[in-house]
Structure formats: C-alpha cells, structure tokens
C-alpha positions as CSV (number, residue, x, y, z in Angstrom):
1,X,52.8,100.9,40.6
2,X,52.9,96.8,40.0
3,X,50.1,95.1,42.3
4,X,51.5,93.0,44.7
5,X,51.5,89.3,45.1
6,X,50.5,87.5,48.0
7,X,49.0,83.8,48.8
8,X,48.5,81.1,51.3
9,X,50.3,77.9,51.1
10,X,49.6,74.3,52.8
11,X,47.9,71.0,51.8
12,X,44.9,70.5,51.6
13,X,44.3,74.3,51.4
14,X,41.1,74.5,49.2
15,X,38.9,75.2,52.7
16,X,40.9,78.6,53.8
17,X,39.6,81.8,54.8
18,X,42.5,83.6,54.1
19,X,42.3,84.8,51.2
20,X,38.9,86.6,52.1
21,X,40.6,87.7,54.8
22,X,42.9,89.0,53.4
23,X,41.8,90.7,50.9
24,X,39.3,93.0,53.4
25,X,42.1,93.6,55.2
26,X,44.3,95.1,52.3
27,X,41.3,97.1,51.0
28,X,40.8,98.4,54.6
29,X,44.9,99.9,54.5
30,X,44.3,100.8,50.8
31,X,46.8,98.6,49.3
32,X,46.3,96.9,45.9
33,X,47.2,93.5,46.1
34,X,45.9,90.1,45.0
35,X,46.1,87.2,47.0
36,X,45.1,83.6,46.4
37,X,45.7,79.9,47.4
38,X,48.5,77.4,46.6
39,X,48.1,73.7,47.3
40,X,52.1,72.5,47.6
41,X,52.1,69.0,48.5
42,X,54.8,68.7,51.3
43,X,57.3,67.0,48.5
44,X,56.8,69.5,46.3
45,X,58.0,73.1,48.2
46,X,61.6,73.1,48.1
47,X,60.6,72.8,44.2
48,X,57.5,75.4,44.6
49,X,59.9,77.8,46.8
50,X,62.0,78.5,43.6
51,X,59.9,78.3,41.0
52,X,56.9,80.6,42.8
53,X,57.0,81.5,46.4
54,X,60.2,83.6,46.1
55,X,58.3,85.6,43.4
56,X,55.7,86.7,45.6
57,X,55.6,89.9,47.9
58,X,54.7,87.5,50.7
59,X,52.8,84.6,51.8
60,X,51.4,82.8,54.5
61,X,52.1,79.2,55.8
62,X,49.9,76.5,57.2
63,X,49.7,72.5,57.5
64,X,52.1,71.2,57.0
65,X,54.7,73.8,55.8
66,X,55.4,75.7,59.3
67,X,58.4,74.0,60.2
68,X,59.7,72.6,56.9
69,X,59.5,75.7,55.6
70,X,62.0,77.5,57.6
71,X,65.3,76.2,56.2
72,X,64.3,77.8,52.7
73,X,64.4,81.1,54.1
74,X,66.8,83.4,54.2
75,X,66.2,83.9,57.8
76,X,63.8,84.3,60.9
77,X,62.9,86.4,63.5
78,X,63.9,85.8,66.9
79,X,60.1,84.9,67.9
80,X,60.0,82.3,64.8
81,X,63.4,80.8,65.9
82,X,62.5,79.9,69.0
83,X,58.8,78.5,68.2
84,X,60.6,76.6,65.0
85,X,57.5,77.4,63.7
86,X,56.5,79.9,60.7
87,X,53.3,81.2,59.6
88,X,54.4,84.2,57.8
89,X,57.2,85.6,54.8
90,X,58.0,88.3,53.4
91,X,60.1,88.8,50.8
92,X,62.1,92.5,50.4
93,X,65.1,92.8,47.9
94,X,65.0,89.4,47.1
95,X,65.4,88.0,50.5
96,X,62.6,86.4,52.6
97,X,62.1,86.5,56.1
98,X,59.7,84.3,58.4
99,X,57.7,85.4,61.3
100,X,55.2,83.8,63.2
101,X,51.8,85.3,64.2
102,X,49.7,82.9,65.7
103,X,51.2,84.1,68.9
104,X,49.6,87.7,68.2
105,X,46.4,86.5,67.0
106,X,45.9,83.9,70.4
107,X,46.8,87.2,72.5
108,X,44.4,89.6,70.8
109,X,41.8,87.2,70.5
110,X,41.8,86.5,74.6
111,X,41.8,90.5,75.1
112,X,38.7,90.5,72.7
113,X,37.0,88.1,75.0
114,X,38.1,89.4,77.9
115,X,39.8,86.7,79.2
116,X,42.9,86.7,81.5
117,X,45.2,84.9,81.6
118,X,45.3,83.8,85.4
119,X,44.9,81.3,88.1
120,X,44.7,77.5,86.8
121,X,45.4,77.6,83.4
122,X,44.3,74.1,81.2
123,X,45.6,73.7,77.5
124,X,44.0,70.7,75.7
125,X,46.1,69.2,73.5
126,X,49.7,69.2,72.6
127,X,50.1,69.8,69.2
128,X,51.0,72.8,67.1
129,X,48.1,75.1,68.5
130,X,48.7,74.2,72.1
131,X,52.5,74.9,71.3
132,X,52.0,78.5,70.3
133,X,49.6,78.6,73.6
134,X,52.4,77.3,76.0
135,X,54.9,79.8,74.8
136,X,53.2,82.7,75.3
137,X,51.6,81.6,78.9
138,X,54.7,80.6,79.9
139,X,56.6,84.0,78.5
140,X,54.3,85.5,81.0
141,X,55.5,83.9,84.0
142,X,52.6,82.1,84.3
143,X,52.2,78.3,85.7
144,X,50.1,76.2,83.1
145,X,48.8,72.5,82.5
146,X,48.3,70.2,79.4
147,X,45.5,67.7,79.0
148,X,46.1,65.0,76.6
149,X,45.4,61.9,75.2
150,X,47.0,58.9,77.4
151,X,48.6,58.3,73.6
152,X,50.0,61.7,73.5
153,X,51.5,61.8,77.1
154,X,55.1,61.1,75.2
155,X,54.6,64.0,73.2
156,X,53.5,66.3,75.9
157,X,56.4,65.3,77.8
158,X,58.6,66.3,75.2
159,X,57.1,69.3,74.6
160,X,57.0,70.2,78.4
161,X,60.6,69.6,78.6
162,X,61.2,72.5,75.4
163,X,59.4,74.8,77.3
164,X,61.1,74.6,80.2
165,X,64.7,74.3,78.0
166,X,63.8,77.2,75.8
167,X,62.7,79.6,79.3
168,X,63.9,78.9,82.4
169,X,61.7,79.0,85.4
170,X,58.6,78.0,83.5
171,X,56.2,76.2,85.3
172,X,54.7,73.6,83.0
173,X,52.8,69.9,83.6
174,X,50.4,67.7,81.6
175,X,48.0,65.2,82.9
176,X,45.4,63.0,81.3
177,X,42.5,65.0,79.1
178,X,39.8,62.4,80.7
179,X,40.7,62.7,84.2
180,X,40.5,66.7,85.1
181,X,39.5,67.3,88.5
182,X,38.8,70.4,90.4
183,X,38.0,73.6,88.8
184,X,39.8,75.6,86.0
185,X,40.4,79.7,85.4
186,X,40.7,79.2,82.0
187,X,40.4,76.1,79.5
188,X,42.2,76.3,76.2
189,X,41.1,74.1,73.8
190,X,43.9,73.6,71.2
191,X,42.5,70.1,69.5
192,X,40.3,69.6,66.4
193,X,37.9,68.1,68.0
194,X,34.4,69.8,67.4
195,X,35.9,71.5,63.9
196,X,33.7,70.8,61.3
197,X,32.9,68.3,60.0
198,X,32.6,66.6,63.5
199,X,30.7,69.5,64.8
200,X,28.6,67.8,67.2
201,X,32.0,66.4,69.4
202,X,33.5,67.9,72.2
203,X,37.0,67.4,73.9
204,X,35.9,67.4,77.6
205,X,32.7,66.1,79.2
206,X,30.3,68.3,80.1
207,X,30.9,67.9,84.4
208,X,34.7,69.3,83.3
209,X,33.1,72.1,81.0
210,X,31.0,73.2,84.1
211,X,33.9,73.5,85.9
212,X,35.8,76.0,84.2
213,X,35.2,79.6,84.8
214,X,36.4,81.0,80.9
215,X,37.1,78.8,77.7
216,X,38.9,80.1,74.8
217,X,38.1,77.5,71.5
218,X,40.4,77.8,68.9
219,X,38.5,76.0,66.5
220,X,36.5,78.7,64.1
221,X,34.4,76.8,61.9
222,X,31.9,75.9,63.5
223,X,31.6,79.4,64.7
224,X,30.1,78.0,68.0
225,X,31.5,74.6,68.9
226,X,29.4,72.4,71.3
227,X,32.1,73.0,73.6
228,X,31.5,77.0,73.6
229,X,27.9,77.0,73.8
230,X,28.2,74.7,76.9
231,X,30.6,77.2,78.7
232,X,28.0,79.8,77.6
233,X,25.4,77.8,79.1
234,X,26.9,77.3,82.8
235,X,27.6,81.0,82.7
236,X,31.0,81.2,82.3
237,X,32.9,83.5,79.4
238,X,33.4,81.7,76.6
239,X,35.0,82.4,73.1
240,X,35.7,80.7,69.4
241,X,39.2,80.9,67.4
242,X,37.8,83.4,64.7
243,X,38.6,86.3,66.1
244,X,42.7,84.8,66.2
245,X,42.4,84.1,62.8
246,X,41.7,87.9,61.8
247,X,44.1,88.8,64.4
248,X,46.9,86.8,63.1
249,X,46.3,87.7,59.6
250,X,46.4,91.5,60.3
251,X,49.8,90.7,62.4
252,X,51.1,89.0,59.2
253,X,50.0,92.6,56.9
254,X,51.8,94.9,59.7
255,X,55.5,92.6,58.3
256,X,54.0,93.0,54.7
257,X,53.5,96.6,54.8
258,X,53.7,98.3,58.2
259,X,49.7,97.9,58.2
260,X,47.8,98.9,61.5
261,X,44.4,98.5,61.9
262,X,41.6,99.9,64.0
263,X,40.2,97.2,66.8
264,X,36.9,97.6,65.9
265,X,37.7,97.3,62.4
266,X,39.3,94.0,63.1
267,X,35.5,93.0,64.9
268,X,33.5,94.1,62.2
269,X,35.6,92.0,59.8
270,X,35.4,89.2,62.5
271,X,31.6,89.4,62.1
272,X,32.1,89.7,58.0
273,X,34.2,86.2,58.2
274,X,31.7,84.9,60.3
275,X,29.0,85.5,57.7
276,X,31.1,84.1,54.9
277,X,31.6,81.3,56.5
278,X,28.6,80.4,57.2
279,X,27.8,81.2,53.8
280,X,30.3,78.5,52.6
C-alpha cells in the first residue's frame, strides 16, 4: 500500500511541532505516513496549491494561509465557513476539503484542565486565537468580554459585531486590556505576548492575574508562561496551550483517516511534546 503524504504549511514554519506531532500520533493509529514542513511564502500558494499541496493526502494550515487558503479548495465544512478560517485539508478522489480544528483542540484542552466555561469570561486579545475562542463561548450561550489594546479597539469592534451577525443572541463586549477591574471566572489569554522569545512578558499585571479564579494560556512554548505560573501562584487553576495543540492535531487525523485516540494517550504525548520542546 503507497505511504501517505501529509505536511504543514505557513511562513515562517521552520519552528513547528507538527510534524513531531504528528508523526506519534499516526504511529499511535498504526498508519504509515510521512509528514513534513513546507515554507510557502503567502505569494507563492496559489502556485504551491497546484504544483504540491493537491498531491498530498492532506495537510495542515497556519500563519498566514488560514483564510487565503480557502478559495483554492474545493470546499469547506459548515464549521470552516462560518469561522472563514481553515487549519485543516484533506484531499479524497482528487478533491480537497477544509476543516478547522482549533476549535476542538481550545475545548479539549479546557476539559483537560478542568476549566469551565462559566461566570465572567475574559478573552485577551482579538486576533485569530481569540476568534476561534469567541465562537465557541458564544455557540454555548455564554456572555463573554474582550481585552484589547486601545489600538485594537477598531478591530475588536468589528469582530464583536461578526459574532453577534454570525449568532444571534450572543452576548459579546470588549474593553481596554489595561483597565480590568473586578474579578474574572476565567481569563483567556489569546495574544503572543509571553511566547518565546519574549518569555519573561506578560499580558496583564499581576493585581489583574490575582484576580482571576482560572486562566487558560494559549501560548505553548514556553511551556509555563510567566503569566501561568502567576495564576499558579495565587492559587487559582491555571493551564498552557500545549495540550490544544495535541488536541487539534488529533482532530485534524480523525478527517484524515477516521483516527480516535485514547485521552490519556493524547496526555502522555502532551508530556512527549513537552520534552521535545524543551529539548529544542
């Protein structure tokens, strides 16, 4: 039987845990496969989806492909359509599909942690990351908040406006990152900031972080951001995005191949990444 042929796609890309990923996970359902990494500059895919992507039994897509992406497929789910946002293809009979399953991997990972999703919910950010969050909070009928930048409160507007377009009755506001008062069920911090290289930053200050009673990073590398340890420190529960990058990746093998994989499989590879990473 051939192998089969998957990859990664984005720019810059050379820094991905993917493909390690990956690879444990398709040794784990017994498939043989080979998967790898494909820098595509962003003027380069239209050129890169005929001469390689459709050739491949699948692939996944990060910055900056997610959007631009979509009108070279063939189609996407229902999910996908309405994020505008895909992360995952596969291609059957010569046709390719796109998914998204960030939204999987966010859930999974706050189940992991134990975290609910309840009371005063706080998103940081507004970008691509906070996007997926807001969907799925809001899908749940729950109210939710953004904390931004004062020059990203256009852009949260915008993007609390699509929420509300896209699912009616959603209960959505944004306010300024630097001025959160009162106390917070659960912070969500969707912004860079605290990723390595910058490791020792952090997106609130430290009278906010005490303030919030479980935080969900979803920065993974560091493993522990300053902001996590914090939360850690005052008490509260407190977890990093690893555990949604597993998640999400084992979401993308279930549309490659119907894959299903034991929870504590998923932690022990969780703790395997972790290693590897560090490694790095």
């Amino acid at each position: 039987m051939k192998k089969k042929r998957y990859a990664v796609i984005g720019h810059p890309i050379g820094h991905t845990m993917s493909p390690f990923i990956h690879k444990k996970l398709f040794a784990l359902a017994g498939i043989d496969a080979d998967y790898t990494y494909i820098d595509i500059p962003p003027e380069s895919l239209a050129a890169e989806y005929a001469a390689v992507l459709k050739g491949l039994d699948g692939y996944n897509v990060t910055i900056p492909h997610k959007q631009a992406i979509i009108p070279l497929l063939d189609s996407t789910d229902e999910r996908a359509a309405m994020y505008g946002s895909v992360n995952t293809v596969d291609n059957k009979n010569g046709t390719s599909r796109g998914y998204t399953t960030d939204p999987d991997g966010f859930i999974k990972a706050l189940e992991t942690a134990g975290i609910d999703l309840d009371g005063r919910i706080m998103i940081l950010g507004c970008g691509g990351a906070a996007r997926t969050m807001a969907y799925e909070i809001a899908l749940r009928g729950k109210p939710f908040e953004f904390a931004v930048r004062r020059e990203s409160v256009g852009k949260a507007g915008l993007l609390c406006l699509e929420i509300t377009r896209k699912i009616p009755g959603a209960r959505v506001s944004f306010g300024l990152i630097d001025q959160i008062i009162g106390t917070v069920d659960v912070l969500l911090n969707a912004t860079p900031v605290g990723m390595y290289p910058n490791s020792g930053e952090q997106p609130i200050h430290n009278c906010a972080i005490g303030r919030c009673a479980a935080v969900f990073d979803a920065v993974y590398n560091p493993l522990e951001t300053v902001l996590v340890r914090r939360a850690k420190a005052n008490g509260s529960k407190a977890a990093g995005g690893m555990s949604m990058l597993v998640w999400q990746a084992a979401e993308a093998q279930k549309h490659w191949n119907g894959s299903e994989f034991d929870p504590r499989d998923i932690e022990r590879l969780c703790d395997e990444a972790a290693r590897e990473l560090r490694n790095k």
